[in-house]
N, C-alpha and C positions, 0 to 999 in steps of 0.2 A: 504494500500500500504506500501511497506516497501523499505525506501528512505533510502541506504546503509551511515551509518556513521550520521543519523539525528535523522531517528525514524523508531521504526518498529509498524506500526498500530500509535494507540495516543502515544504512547512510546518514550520520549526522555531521553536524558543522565539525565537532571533536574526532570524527573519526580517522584514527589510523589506517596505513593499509596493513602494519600487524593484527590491528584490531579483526580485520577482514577476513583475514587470513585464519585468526582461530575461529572466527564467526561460520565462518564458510568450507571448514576445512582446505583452505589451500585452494579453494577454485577463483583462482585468480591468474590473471598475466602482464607481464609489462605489454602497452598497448601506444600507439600513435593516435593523440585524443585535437580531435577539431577545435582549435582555439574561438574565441565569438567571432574573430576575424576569417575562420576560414584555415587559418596554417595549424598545422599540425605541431604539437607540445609534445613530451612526453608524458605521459599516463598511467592510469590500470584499467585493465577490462577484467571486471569482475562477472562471473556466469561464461566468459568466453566462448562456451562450445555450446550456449544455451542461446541463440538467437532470440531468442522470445523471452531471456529474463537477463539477458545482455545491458551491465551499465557501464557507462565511458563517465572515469574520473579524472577531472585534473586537478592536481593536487595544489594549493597554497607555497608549500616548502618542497619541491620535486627533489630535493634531495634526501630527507626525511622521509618521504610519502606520507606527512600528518598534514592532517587540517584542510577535506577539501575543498575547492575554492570555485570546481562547476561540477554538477553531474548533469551526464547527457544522455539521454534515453534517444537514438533514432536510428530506426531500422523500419521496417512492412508492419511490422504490428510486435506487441509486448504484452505482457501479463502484470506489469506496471500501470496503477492507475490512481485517479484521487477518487477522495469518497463522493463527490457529486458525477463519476463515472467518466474523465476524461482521459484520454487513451491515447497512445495514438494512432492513426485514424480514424479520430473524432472528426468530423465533420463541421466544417465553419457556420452551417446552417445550425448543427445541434449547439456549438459552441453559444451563438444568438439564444437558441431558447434558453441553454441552464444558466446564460449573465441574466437571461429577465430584461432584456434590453439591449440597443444598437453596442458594435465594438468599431473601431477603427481599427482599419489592415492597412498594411505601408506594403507596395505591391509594385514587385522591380520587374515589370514587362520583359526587359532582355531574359532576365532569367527565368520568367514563369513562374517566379517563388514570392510567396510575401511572407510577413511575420504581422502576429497582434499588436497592435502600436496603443492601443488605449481600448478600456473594459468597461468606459464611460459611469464609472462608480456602479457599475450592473456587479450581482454576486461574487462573480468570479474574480472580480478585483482583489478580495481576501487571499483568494487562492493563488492567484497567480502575479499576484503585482511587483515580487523580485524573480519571476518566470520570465523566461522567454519560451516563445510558444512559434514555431515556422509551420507557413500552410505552401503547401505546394500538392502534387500529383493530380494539378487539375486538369480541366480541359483545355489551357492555354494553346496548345499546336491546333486544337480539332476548329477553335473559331474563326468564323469569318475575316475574312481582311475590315470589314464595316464596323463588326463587333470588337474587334481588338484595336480599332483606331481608338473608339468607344473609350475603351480600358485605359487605352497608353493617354489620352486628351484627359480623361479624371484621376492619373495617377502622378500627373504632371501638378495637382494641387496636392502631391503627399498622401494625404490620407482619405481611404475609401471606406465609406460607411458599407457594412459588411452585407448589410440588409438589403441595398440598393440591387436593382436588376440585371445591373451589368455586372457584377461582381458575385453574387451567387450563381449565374452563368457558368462561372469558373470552376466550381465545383470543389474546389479547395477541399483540402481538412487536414488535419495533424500529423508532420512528416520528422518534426523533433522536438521535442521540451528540453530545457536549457535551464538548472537552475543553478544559481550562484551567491555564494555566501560571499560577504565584504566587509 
């Protein structure tokens, strides 16, 4: 379970990767972990041969391996989730329903990908407000040349209300959670 702001899985702000290691008996590995910029840090991949319970640590002190400082849940699907059910492969449509209200998605046309940019004080704000939350694997390739001008002309103001027509078109839903202690 992933208890927003506590722990994600055995994962806490204090956690050792020894800690992990008697936690889990050893199923652990050093791992190449995606920085929020994209490059690669060194890591742990804790579940490594469990795709589906697979988490990417990057640690605070990568020389110690205490204290970590993101974990990153993203692969096809996970056995990780919070208690109001978000997964991922959550869906940007169910995402709107459990905030109880509109979100704003920051939505990079070139790359087909966007992430949550604002939960607009809706529910999920609690949950997810030191998360990062990336939506992608949507229909970006399949739409029109008309409909993606659509996209790229309202994404060129930053931020797309998730709710709006052209943007659920997309199909979006939850391709990585990102969270990070500071």
């Amino acid at each position: 379970l992933i208890v927003p702001g506590v722990r994600v899985g055995p994962i806490t702000a204090t956690t050792s990767e020894d800690e992990l290691r008697r936690l889990t008996g050893g199923d652990l590995t050093d791992a190449d972990v995606p920085a929020s910029d994209g490059s690669p840090v060194p890591g742990t991949a804790l579940y490594p041969d469990n795709p589906l319970a697979r988490i990417l640590i990057q640690w605070a002190d990568p020389d110690q391996r205490t204290r970590p400082e993101c974990v990153i849940l993203g692969r096809q699907a996970s056995l990780w989730h919070t208690a109001r059910g978000v997964r991922l492969g959550t869906t940007l449509d169910e995402l709107v329903r459990l905030n109880g209200g509109s979100i704003l998605v920051a939505f990079d046309p070139s790359a087909g990908r966007g992430s949550v940019h604002s939960w607009e004080r809706g529910r999920l704000e609690e949950d997810f407000g030191w998360a990062e939350l990336a939506l992608g694997g949507g229909r970006w390739a399949t739409l029109t040349r008309s409909e993606r001008a659509q996209i790229e002309e309202a994404a060129a103001e930053w931020w797309l209300d998730a709710a709006s027509p052209s943007v659920r078109r997309l199909g979006l839903h939850v391709v990585e959670m990102r969270w990070c202690w500071f």
